[in-house]
N, C-alpha and C positions, 0 to 999 in steps of 0.2 A: 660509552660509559667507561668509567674508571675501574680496573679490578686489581685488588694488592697479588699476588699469588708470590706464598713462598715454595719456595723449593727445599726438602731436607733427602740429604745423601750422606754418604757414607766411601770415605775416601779409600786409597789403594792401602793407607797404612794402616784400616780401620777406625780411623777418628770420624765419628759424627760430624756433619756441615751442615747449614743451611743459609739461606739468600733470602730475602726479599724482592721486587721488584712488581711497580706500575706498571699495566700492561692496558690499552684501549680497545676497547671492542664494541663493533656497531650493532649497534640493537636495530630490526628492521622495525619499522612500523606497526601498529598494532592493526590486524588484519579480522574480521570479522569471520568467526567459521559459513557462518548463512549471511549473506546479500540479499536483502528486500528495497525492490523498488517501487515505484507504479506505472503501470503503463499509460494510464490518461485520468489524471485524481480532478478532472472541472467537474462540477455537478453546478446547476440551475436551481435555485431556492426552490422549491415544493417537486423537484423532481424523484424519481425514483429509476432507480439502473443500478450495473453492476460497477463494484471497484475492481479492477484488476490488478494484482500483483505480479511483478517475476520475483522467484525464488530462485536464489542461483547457492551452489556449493563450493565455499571457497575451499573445501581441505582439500588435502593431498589425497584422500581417502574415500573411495564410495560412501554414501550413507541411505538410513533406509528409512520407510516407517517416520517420515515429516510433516506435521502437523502445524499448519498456520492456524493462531489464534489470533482474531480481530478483534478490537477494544474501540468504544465507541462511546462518547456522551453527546448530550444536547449541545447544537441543532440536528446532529447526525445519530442515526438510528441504522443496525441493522440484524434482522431475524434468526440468520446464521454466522455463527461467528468461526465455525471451523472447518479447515480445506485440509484436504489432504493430499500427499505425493509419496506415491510409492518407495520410489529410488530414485536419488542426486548421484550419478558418476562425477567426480570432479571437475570442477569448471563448468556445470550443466545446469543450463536455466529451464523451469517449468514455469508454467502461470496459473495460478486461482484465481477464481474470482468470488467477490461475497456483494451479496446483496445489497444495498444503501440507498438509505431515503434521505435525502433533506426538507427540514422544518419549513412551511412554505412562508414562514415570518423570517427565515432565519439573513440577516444582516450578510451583503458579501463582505467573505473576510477568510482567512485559511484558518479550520481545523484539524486538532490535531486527531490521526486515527494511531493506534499504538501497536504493533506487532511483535507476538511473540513466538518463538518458535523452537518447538521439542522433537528430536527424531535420535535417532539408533544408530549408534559408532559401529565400525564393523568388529568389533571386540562385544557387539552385541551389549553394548551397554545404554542406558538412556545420560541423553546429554540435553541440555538449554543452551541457546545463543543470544546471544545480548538483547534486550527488546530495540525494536526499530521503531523509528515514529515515522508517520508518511503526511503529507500534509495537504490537506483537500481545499482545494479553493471551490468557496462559493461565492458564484454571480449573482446577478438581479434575478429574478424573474421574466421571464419573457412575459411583454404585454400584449403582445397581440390577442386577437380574439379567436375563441376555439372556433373549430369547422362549423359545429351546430350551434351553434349560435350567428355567426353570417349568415348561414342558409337560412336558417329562422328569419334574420330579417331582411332576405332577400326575397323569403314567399312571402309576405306580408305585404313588401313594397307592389309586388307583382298583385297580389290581392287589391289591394287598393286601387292600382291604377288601373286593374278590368273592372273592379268598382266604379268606381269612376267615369270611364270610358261609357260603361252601360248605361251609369245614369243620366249622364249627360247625353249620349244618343239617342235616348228614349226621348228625354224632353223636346227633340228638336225634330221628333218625326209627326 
């Protein structure tokens, strides 16, 4: 970025001066104080499990007292929406996790879940960090058939076929 900076002084014979001059200076990138990622966002249309997040600390500075809130709409639902983490030393990732169901109609497709997040500068002050959005992909549905329901009609089939077996043995004795 460009900065004008003047300069005013005051010379050996007492006369006032001053300069102008463009000076450049690098701006680093905008750096986020809290890091949210997810550690595995697939969920299965009508399932229900945990999201997990890493919370990581990008300041220079310990912090305390951090509070992940979850934000969620249709197809995704979840019961608890807030985690907590005692203390971030800089650079230091924890993980939460929150609850989440998907709608077992719900179309694969990524939604969006929203993250927010409040915790305590060491100046003991309350801060917010930017909201984060994480984004969930949802799959099909698994088709296959539950456990009891095979077994179901595997004793049936078995039913039948001692059925069977008897009635026809009988006739023939």
């Amino acid at each position: 970025q460009r900065l004008d900076v003047t300069t005013t002084y005051r010379t050996a014979a007492g006369n006032d001066r001053s300069t102008s001059a463009p000076i450049r200076v690098e701006v680093a990138e905008r750096r986020d104080a809290i890091g949210v990622r997810p550690v595995d966002a697939t969920f299965a249309a009508g399932e229900t499990d945990a999201l997990e997040l890493e919370v990581t600390n990008r300041r220079d500075a310990p912090i305390s007292d951090v509070r992940v809130h979850l934000g969620v709409e249709a197809p995704l639902e979840s019961e608890f929406r807030t985690a907590v983490v005692p203390n971030l030393d800089p650079g230091e990732t924890d993980r939460v996790a929150f609850d989440l169901e998907v709608d077992g109609d719900a179309p694969a497709s990524r939604y969006p879940a929203t993250v927010d997040v409040e915790y305590t500068d060491p100046d003991d002050e309350p801060a917010t960090a930017r909201s984060s959005t994480v984004a969930v992909e949802v799959t099909e549905a698994e088709t296959a058939l539950p456990l009891a329901e095979i077994a179901g009609v595997a004793v049936v089939l078995v039913l039948v076929g001692v059925g069977g077996w008897w009635f026809y043995g009988r006739r023939l004795v």
